[in-house]
C-alpha distance (Angstrom), angle and dihedral (degrees) to the residues before:
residue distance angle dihedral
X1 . . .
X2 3.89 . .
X3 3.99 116.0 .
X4 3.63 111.9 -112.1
X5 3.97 115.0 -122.6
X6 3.98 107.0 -145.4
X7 3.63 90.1 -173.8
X8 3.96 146.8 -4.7
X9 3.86 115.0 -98.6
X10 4.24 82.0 -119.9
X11 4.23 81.1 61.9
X12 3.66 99.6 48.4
X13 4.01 94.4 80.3
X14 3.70 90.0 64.8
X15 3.49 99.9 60.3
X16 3.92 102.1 73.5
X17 3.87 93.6 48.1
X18 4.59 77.9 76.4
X19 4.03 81.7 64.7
X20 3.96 112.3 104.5
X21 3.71 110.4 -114.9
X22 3.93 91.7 14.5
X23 4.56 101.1 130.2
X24 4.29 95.9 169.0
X25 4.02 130.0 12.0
X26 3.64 111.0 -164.1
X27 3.77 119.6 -161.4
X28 4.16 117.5 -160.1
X29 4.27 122.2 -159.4
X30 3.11 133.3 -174.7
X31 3.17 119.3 -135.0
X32 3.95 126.0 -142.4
X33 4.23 86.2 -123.8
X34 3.64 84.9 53.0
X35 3.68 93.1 -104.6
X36 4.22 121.7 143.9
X37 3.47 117.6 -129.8
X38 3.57 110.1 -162.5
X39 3.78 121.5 -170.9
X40 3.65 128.2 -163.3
X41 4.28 124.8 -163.2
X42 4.37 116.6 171.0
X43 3.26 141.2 179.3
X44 3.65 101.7 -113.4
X45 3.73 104.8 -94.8
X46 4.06 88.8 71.4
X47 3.90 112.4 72.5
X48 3.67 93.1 -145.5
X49 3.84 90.1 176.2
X50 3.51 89.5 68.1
X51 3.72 93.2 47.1
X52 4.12 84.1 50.6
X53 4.20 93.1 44.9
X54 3.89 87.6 53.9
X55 3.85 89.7 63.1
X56 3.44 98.5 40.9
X57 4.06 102.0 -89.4
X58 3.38 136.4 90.7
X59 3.95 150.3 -176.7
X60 3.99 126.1 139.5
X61 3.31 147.1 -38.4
X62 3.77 99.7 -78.1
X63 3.97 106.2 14.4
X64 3.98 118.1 39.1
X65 3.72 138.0 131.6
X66 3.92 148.8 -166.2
X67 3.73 143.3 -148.4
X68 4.27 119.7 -127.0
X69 3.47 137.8 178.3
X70 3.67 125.3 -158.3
X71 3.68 140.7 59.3
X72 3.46 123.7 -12.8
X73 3.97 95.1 -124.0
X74 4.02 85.4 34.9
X75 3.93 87.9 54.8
X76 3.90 93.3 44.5
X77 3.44 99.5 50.0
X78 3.92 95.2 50.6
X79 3.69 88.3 46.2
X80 3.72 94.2 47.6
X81 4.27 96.9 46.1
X82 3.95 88.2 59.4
X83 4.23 90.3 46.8
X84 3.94 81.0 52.3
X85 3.36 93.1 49.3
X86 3.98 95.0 52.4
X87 3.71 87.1 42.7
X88 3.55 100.5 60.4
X89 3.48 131.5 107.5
X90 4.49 76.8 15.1
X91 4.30 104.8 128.4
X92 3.84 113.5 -121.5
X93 3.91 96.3 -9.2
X94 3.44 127.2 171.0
X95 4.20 130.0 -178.4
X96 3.68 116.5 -155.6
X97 4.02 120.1 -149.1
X98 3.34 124.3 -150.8
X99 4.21 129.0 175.8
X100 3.47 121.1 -156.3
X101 3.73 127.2 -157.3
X102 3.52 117.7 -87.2
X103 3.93 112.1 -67.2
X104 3.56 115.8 -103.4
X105 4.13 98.1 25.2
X106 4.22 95.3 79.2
X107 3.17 116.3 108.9
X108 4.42 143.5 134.4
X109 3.30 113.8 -86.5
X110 4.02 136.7 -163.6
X111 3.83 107.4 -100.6
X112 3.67 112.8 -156.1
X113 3.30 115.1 -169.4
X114 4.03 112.1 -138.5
C-alpha cells in the first residue's frame, strides 16, 4: 500500500500557529547548496515581516521568509535574537521551531508493511 501524505512539508509550518499561546512558528531547511531557508507564519500581533526584513528576507505581515548561510547553531541563534526581539514586551508568548528535512530530498514513499 502507498503512504498517505497528510500535508506538504511547505504546509507543516502552519499547523502550530492552532496551539494556544503560540505568536510566530519558524520553520528552518536546508538546502542542498547549503543555503537556510527560514520561514516565518504569526498570528497577527507579531510582524513577522519585519523579523524576516532584518535578516535580509521579506514577505507580509503574517507569512514571510529569508535565505542564510552559515552554521546551523550560527543560523538559529541570529534567527531566534530577532523573534525575541518582536516578542518582547508580548504577554504569555511562545514561538514554536520546527526543522524540516533538507529541501529538495522530500518526497512519498512506498510503505511496506513487514
Amino acid at each position: 500500500p502507498e503512504a498517505s501524505v497528510l500535508f506538504g512539508e511547505d504546509d507543516f509550518i502552519n499547523l502550530p500557529r492552532s496551539l494556544a499561546g503560540v505568536e510566530v512558528v519558524v520553520q528552518f531547511k536546508l538546502a542542498l547548496d547549503g543555503e537556510w531557508k527560514v520561514g516565518f507564519r504569526g498570528k497577527g500581533r507579531v510582524n513577522v515581516q519585519a523579523i524576516a526584513k532584518a535578516l535580509g528576507g521579506g514577505g507580509h505581515f503574517s507569512a514571510s521568509g529569508c535565505e542564510l548561510r552559515g552554521e546551523a547553531a550560527e543560523v538559529k541563534s541570529r534567527v531566534l535574537a530577532q523573534v525575541r526581539t518582536r516578542l518582547r514586551g508580548k504577554a504569555n508568548h511562545r514561538a514554536i521551531i520546527c526543522r524540516a528535512r533538507s529541501a529538495g530530498v522530500h518526497s512519498p514513499r512506498r510503505h511496506d508493511p513487514a
